[in-house]
C-alpha positions in Angstrom: 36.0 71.9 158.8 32.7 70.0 157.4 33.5 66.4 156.2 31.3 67.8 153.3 33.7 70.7 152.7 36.5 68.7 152.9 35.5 66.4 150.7 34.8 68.9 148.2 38.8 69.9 148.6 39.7 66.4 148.0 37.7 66.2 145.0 39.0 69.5 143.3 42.6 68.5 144.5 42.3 65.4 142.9 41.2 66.8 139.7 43.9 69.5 139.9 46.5 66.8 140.0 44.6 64.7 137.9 45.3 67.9 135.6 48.9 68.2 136.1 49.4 64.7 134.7 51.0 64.2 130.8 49.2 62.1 128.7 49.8 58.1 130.0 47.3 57.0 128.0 46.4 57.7 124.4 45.4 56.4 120.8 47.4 55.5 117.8 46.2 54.6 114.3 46.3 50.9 115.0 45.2 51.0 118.7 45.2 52.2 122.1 48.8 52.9 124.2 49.3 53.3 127.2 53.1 55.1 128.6 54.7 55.2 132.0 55.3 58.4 134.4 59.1 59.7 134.8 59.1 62.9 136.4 56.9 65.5 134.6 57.3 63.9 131.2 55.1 60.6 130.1 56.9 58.0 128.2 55.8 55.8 125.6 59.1 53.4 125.5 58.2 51.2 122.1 55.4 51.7 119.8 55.4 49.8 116.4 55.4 52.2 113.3 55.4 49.6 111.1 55.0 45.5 110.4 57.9 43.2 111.4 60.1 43.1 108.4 60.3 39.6 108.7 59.9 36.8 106.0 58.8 37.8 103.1 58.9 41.5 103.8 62.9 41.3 104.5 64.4 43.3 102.1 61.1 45.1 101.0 60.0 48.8 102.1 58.3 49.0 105.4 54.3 47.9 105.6 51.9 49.7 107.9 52.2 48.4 111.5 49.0 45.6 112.3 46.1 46.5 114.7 45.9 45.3 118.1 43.3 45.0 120.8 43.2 45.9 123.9 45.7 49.0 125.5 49.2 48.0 124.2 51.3 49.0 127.2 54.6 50.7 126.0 56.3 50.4 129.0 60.0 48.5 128.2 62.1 49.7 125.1 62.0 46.9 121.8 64.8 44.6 121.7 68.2 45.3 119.6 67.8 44.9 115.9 70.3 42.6 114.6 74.0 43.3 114.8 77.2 41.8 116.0 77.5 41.0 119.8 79.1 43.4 121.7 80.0 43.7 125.8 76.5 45.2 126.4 74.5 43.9 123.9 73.9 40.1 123.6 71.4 38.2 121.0 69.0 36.9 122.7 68.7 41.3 123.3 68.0 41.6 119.3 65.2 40.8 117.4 64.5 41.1 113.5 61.4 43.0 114.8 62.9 46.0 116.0 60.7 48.5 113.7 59.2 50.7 116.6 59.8 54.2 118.1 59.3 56.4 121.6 57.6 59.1 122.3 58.2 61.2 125.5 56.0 63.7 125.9 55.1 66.8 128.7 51.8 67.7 126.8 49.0 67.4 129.1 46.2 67.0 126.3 46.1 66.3 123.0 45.7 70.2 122.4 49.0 71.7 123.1 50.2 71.2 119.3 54.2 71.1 120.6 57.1 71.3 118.5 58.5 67.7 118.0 61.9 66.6 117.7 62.6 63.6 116.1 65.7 61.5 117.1 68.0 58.9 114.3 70.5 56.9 116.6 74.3 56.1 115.2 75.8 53.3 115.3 77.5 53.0 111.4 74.5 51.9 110.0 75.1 48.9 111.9 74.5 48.9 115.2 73.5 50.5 118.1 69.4 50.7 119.3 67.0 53.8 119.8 66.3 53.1 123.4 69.5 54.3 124.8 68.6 58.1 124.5 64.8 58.7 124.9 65.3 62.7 125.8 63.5 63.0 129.0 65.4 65.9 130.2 64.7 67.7 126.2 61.6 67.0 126.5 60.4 68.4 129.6 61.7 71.4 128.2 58.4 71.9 126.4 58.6 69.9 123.3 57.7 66.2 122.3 60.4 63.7 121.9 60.3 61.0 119.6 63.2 58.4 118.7 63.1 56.0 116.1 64.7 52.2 115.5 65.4 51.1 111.7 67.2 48.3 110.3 70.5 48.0 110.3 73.6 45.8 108.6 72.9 43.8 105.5 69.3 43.3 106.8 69.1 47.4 106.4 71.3 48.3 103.1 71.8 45.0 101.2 71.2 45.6 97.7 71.0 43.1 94.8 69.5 43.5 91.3 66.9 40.4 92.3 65.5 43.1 94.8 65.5 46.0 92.5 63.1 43.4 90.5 60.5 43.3 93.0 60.8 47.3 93.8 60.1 49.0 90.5 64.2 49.0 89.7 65.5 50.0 93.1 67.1 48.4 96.1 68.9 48.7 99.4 68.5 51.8 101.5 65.8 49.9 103.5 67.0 51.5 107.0 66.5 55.0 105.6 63.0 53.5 104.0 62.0 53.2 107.8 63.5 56.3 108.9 61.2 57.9 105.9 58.1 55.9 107.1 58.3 56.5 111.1 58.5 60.8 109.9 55.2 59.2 108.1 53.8 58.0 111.6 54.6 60.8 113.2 52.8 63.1 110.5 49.6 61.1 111.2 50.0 60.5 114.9 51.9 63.0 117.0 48.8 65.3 117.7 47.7 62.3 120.2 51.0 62.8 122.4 50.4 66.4 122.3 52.6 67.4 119.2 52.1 69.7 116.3 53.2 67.4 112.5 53.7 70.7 111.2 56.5 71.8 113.4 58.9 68.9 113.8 62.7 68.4 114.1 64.9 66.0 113.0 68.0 65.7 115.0 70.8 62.7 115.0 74.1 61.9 115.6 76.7 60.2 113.9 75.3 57.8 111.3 71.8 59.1 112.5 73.4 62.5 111.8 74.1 61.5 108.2 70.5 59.9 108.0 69.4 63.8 108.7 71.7 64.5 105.8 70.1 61.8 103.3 66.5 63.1 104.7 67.5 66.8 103.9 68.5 65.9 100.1 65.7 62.9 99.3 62.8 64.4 97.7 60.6 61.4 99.8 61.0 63.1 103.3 59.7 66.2 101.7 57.4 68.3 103.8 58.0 65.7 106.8 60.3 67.9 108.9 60.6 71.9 108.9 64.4 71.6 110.7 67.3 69.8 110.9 70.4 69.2 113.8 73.3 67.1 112.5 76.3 66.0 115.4 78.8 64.4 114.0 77.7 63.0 110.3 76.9 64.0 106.3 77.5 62.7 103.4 79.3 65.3 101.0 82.3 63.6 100.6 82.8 61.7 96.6 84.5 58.8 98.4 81.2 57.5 100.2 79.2 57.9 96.7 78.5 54.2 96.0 75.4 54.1 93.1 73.2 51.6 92.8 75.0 49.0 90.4 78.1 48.9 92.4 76.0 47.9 96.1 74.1 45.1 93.8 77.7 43.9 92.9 78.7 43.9 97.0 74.9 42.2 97.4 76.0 39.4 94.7 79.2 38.7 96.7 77.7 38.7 100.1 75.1 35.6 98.3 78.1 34.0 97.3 79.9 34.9 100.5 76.5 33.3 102.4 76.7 30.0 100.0 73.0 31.3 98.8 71.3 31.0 95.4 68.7 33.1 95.6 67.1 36.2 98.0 64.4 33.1 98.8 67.4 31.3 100.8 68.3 34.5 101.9 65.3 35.3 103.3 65.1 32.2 104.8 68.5 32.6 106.7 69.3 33.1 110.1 69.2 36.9 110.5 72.3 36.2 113.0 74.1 34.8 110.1 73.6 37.9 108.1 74.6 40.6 110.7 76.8 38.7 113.5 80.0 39.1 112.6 82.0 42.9 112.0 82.9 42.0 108.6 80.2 40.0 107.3 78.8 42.2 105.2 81.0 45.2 103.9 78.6 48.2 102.2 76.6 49.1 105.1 75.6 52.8 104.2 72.8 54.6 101.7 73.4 54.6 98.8 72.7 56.7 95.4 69.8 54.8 94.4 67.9 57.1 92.2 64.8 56.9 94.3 65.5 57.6 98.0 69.2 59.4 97.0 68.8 60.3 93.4 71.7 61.6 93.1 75.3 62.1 95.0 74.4 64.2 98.0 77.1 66.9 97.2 75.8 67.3 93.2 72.4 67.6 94.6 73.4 69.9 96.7 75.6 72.2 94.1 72.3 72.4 92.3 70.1 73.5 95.1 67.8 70.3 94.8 67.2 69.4 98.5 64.8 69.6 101.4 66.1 73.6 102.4 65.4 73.5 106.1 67.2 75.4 108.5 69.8 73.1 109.7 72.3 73.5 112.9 75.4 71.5 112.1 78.3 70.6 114.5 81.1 68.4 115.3 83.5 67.7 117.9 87.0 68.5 118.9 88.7 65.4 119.3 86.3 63.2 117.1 89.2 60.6 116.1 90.1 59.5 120.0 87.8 56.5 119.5 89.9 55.1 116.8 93.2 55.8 118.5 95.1 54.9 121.6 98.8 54.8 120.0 100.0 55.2 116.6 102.7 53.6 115.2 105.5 55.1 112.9 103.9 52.6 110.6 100.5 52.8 111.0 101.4 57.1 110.7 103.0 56.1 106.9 100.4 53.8 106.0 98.0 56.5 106.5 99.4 58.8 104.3 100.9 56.4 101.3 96.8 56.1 100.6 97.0 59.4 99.1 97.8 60.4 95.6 101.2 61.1 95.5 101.0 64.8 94.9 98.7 65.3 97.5 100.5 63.3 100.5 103.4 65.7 101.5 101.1 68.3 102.2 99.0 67.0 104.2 101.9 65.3 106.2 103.3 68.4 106.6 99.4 69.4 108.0 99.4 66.8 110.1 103.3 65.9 110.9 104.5 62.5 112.9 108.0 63.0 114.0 107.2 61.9 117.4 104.4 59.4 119.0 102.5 62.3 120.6 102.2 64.1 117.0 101.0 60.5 115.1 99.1 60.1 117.6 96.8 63.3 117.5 98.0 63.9 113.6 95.9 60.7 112.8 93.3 61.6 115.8 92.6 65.1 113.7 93.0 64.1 110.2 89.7 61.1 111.3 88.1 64.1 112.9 88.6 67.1 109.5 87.8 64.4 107.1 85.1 62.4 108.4 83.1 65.3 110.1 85.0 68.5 110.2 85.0 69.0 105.9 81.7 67.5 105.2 80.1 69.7 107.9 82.0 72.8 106.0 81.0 71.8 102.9 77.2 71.3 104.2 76.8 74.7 105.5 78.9 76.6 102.8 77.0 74.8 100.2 73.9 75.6 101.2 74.8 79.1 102.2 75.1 79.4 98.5 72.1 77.6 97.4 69.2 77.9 100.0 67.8 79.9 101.6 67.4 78.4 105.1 69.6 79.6 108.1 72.6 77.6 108.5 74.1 77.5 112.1 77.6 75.7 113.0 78.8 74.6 115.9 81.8 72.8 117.6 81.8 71.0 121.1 85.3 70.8 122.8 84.5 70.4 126.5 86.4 67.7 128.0 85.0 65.6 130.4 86.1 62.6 132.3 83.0 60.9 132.3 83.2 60.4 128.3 82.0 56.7 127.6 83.6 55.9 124.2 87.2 58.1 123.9 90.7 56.3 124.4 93.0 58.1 126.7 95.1 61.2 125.9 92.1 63.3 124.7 92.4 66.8 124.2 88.2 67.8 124.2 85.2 66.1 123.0 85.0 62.6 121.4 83.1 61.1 119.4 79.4 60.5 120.4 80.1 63.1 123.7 77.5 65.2 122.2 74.8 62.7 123.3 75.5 62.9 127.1 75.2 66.8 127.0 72.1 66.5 125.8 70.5 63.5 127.2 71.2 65.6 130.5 73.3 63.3 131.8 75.0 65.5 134.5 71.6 66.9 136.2 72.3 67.4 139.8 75.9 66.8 139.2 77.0 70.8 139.1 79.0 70.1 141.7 81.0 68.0 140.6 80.8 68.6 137.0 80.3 72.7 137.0 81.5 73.0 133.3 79.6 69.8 131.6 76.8 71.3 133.9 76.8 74.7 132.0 77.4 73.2 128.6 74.6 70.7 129.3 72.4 73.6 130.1 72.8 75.6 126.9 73.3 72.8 124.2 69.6 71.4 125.7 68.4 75.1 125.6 69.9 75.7 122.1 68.5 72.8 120.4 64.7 73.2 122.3 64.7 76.7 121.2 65.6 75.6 117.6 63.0 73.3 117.4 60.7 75.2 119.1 60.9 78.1 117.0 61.5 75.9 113.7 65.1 77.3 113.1 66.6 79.4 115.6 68.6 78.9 117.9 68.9 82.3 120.1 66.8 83.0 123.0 66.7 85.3 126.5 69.6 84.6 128.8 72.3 83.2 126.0 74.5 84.0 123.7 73.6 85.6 120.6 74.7 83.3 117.7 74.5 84.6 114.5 73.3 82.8 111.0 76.4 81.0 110.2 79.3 83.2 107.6 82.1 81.1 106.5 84.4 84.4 106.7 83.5 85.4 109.7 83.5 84.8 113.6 80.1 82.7 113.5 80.7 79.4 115.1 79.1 78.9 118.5 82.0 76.6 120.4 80.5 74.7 123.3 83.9 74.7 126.1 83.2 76.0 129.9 80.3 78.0 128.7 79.3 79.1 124.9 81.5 81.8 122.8 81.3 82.8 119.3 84.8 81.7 117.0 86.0 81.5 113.6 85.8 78.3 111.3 88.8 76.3 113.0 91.2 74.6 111.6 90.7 76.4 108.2 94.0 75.5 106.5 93.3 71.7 107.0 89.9 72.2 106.1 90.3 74.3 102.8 93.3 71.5 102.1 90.5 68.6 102.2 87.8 71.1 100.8 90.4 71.4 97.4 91.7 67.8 97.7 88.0 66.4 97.4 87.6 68.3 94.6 90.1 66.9 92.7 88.6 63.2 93.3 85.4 64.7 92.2 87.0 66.2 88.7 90.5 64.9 88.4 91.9 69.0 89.0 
């Protein structure tokens, strides 16, 4: 062979790899980024959407992120933003400037117009970071992955009535402000990684799952996403309506609780002191502000005044074995002596205690129907009544030993189990892991196909699962595999469903 001819081959070989490359390199609105290479996906780890909300811009909506020169080279995630110290997260990890996002992409141009799916980390709306799960293993399923950072704590959802001064009348709800203006970003900037603005997904988990929730009902994100996945989280329940005066009262007290006159000294204080200690600051959560929530979720709802998307909502089996190890006769008694009492020896006898075992998973279930199993009901039902969206349920109860955050004695899927399914985190483990494998493989292949086709799940080679009926056998359960069931658990659930009724009207 020529040296000529083969240098030809080199050149076009070169080119054709050159070719098979994702985008490493590309351009924002306030300057060029540049990503790393893992496997077949580029990954851009930390981009800033948005100005540090430091100084005078604590407490204040987010501001457009500031130019820089040069190629800003996205290669390590943003630090923490600031919460209390944990095992695995220390604070010189955290910084107040924490408002930035990833995007992981397989698109090879800026052409390809793929779906985008937009991630909103838990955490309680008080900690936890965005660069634990950057979906790799989603995205190099064919669609662009994005997952977002916001502020969190008192720094996120203070609000006091010196704040609603500066902010035409409104305050707190900051960390869904910057959840609202990185959906912004994304709108303007996501054809540059390859993505299509017009088709994009909002998925979360947990608190991030309940952000989805706020997103669907708050007339700001309108037109911003065209689908929605909630695991684990919404906010339909009256007990977590807290309006505006009532969170400018807990802002007040928090001042005094800080030994600060004014939000200038606030402003000025350690963001450490405002967010390092569990109970420093107790009203960490969105609130019904009339601007970003105008109204209680569930009302807005019951009127059919949301964002109606298509929306996939699930929970897990054994959601409450993070709170519980052991229950105490006690602790069991406690529990229920919170309820009315015409309302309390029913749902012991729902949830009896005469031995450890039964406290133990009595108090493990009732966390589980009332904190996600009830308010993902009441989501789907109500908008099966209002909208006209698909609505599509589903319920993971694969037990796995590798689980990160459950207590012992479990009986399926914990809290937060969800994320390792999807995050792909037993790829070329089917050995070891042959049923996590398989429900690994068709949660990822559920949710792409969602996202890809901007509100259906179904596709070649899995189960059919139907538009969600509350009557009917319409639930896809994720356990060894992926089968159709009923809505479970329906006499606790329609127990809650009448019980939060009554602390809506008093009947």
């Amino acid at each position: 062979m020529s040296k000529k001819l083969l240098s030809t081959m080199m050149l076009v070989l070169g080119a054709m790899v050159g070719q098979a490359q994702p985008l490493l390199k590309t351009q924002v609105e306030s300057g060029a980024v540049a990503g790393v290479l893992e496997g077949s996906v580029a990954v851009y780890k930390a981009i800033p959407y948005a100005a540090a909300p430091v100084g005078d811009l604590r407490w204040k909506a987010p501001q457009p992120a500031k130019p820089w020169k040069g190629v800003l080279k996205a290669e390590d995630v943003a630090k923490w933003p600031p919460q209390p110290e944990k095992s695995y997260v220390k604070y010189d990890m955290m910084s107040e400037d924490c408002l930035y996002l990833s995007v992981v992409t397989p698109a090879k141009s800026t052409k390809e117009a793929l779906p985008v799916m937009v991630f909103i980390h838990g955490g309680a709306f008080r900690t936890e970071h965005y660069g634990g799960d950057l979906w790799q293993s989603l995205a190099s399923k064919g669609v662009v992955t994005v997952s977002v950072e916001y502020r969190a704590g008192a720094l996120g959802f203070m609000a006091h009535a010196d704040l609603a001064k500066e902010a035409d009348g409104h305050s707190g709800n900051y960390g869904i402000l910057d959840q609202i203006f990185a959906l912004q970003w994304v709108q303007r900037n996501i054809k540059n990684f390859g993505g299509d603005p017009s088709k994009v997904t909002i998925f979360g988990e947990s608190a991030g799952a309940t952000s989805c929730h706020v997103l669907c009902a708050s007339p700001l994100a309108k037109g911003l996403f065209r689908a929605c996945i909630s695991e684990s989280g919404a906010m339909m329940s009256p007990t977590s309506v807290v309006n505006q005066q009532v969170a400018q009262m807990y802002g007040s007290m928090f001042m005094n609780q800080m030994k600060k006159n004014s939000i200038a000294e606030m402003r000025q204080t350690d963001a450490k002191d405002l967010t390092g200690n569990d109970n420093s600051f107790q009203l960490c959560m969105p609130i019904v502000d009339g601007y970003v929530i105008p109204e209680p979720v569930y009302a807005l709802y019951h009127k059919g005044s949301y964002n109606d998307v298509p929306v996939l909502i699930m929970h897990n089996s054994d959601e409450g074995a993070v709170e519980y190890d052991s229950v105490s006769v006690e602790q069991y008694e406690q529990f229920f002596r919170q309820l009315p009492a015409q309302w309390a020896d029913s749902a012991k006898a729902l949830y009896p205690g005469a031995t450890a075992e039964e406290r133990l998973f009595s108090l493990r279930d009732v966390t589980r129907d009332i904190g996600f199993g009830w308010p993902a009901y009441a989501w789907a039902t109500s908008q099966k009544q209002t909208g006209k969206s698909p609505v599509y349920v589903a319920y993971l109860a694969q037990k796995s030993d590798t689980t990160v955050y459950a207590k012992g004695n479990r009986r399926g899927a914990a809290h937060a189990d969800d994320i390792m399914y999807l995050k792909g985190a037993f790829d070329g483990k089917a050995d070891r892991f042959p049923q996590e494998k398989k429900v690994s493989d068709l949660m990822q292949q559920y949710w792409v196909n969602f996202a890809k086709t901007g509100g259906n799940p179904n596709g070649n080679g899995l189960p059919k699962w139907p538009v969600f009926e509350p009557d009917k056998i319409t639930v896809m359960q994720f356990n060894n595999g992926a089968t159709l069931i009923p809505v479970l658990n329906q006499q606790r659930i329609h127990f809650i469903d009448r019980f939060m009724t009554f602390v809506r009207t008093g009947k």
